[in-house]
C-alpha positions in Angstrom: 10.7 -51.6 -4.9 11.3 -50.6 -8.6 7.4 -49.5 -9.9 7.7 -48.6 -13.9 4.6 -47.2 -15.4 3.3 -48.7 -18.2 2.5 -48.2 -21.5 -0.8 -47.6 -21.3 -3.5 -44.5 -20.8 -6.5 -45.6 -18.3 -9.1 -42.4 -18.3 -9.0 -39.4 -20.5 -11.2 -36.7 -19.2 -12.2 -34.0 -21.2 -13.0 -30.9 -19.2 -17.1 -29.6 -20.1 -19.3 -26.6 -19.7 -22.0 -28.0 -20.3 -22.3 -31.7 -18.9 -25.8 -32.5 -20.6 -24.7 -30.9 -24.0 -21.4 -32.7 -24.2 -23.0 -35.9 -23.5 -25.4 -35.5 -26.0 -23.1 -34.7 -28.7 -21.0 -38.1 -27.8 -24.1 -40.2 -27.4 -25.7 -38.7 -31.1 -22.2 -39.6 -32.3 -22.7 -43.4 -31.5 -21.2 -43.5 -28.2 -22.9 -45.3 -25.3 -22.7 -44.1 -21.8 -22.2 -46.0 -19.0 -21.7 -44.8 -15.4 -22.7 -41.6 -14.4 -22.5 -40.4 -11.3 -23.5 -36.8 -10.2 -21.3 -34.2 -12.3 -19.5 -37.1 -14.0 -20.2 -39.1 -17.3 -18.2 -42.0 -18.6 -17.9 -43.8 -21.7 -16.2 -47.1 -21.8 -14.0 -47.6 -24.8 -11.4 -49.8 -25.8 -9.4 -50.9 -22.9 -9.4 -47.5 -21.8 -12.3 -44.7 -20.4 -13.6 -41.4 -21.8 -14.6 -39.4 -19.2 -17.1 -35.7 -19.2 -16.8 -33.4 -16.0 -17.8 -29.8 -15.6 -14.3 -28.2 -16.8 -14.0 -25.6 -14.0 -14.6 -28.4 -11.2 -11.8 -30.4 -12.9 -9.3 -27.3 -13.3 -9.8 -27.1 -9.3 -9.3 -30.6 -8.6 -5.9 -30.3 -10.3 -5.6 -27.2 -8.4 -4.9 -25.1 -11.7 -6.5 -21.9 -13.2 -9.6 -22.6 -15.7 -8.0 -20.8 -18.8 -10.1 -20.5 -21.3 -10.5 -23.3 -24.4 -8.2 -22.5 -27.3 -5.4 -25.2 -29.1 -3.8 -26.8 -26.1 -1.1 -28.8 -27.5 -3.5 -32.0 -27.6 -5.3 -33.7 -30.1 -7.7 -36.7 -29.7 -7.3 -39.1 -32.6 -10.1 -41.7 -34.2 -8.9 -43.3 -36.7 -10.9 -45.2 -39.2 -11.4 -48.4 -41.9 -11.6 -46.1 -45.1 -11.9 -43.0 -46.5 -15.6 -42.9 -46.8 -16.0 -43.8 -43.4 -13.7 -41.0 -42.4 -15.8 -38.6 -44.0 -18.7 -40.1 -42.4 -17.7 -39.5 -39.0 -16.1 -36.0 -39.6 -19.8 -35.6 -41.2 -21.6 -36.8 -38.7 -19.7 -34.9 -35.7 -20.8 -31.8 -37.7 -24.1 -33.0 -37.8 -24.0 -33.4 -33.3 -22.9 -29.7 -33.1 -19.1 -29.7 -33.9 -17.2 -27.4 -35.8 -15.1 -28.5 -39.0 -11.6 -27.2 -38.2 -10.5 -28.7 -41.5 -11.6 -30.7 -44.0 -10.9 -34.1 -44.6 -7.8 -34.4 -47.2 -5.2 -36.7 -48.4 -2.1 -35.6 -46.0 1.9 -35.7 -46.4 2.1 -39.2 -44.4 0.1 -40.7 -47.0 -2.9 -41.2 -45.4 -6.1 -39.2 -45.4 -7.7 -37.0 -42.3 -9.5 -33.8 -41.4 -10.0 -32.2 -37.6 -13.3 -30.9 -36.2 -13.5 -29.7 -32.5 -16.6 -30.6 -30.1 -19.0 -28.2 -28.5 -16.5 -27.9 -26.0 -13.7 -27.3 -28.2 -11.5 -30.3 -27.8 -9.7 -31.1 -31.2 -10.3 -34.6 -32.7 -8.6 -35.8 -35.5 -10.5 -39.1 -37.9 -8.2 -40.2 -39.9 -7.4 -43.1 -42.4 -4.0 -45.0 -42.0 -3.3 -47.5 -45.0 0.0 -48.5 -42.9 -1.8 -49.3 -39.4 -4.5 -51.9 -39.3 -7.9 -51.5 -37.0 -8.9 -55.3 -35.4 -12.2 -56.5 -35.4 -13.1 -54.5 -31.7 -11.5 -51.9 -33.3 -8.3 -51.5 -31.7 -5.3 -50.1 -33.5 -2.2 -51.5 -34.5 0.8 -50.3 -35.4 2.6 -51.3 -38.8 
């Protein structure tokens, strides 16, 4: 039996240390929970989940140390319609209790994006592509 994985990510689980507090930041952000269940919180996004678990209970379910947060060769991306609206989000993430990492700015690639990290400390990128195209649910497309 030949099994190929596929192109895809399913859940994307961001390691917490404080389950309430990250929640709240993602929910004042726009976000909608859905299932929670104990020390577990998920978002539903497109095609794919967002998940929020206390970051020491996750580090032993992979069976690895906790380190501590710092830049850990990962960045999560949101990528948006305009300019504006990418100063919008990177305002309003400040406004939930993130930290502007830097501001939003026209970059080499020709498009425009700043970085601000979450009360956890997980990076996330919004950024404005002219040369990739958002759909109506807000998927993204390349070229």
């Amino acid at each position: 039996m030949s099994v190929q994985m596929q192109q895809r990510v399913s859940v994307i689980t961001l390691g917490v240390e404080d389950l309430d507090r990250a929640r709240a930041f993602y929910e004042f952000m726009g976000w909608k929970a859905g299932v929670c269940e104990g020390q577990i919180v998920f978002f539903q996004l497109n095609g794919l989940v967002l998940a929020l678990y206390p970051r020491e209970a996750l580090a032993a379910d992979a069976e690895m140390e906790c380190a501590p947060p710092g830049f850990a060769g990962i960045t999560l991306a949101y990528n948006t319609a305009s300019i504006e609206e990418t100063d919008v989000i990177l305002s309003r993430a400040i406004e939930a209790g993130g930290q502007l990492v830097k501001p939003a700015q026209k970059v080499f690639w020709g498009g425009y994006s700043g970085y601000f990290r979450d009360p956890d400390g997980h990076l996330w990128e919004v950024a404005f592509n002219p040369f990739w195209r958002l759909d109506e649910q807000g998927n993204l497309h390349l070229g």
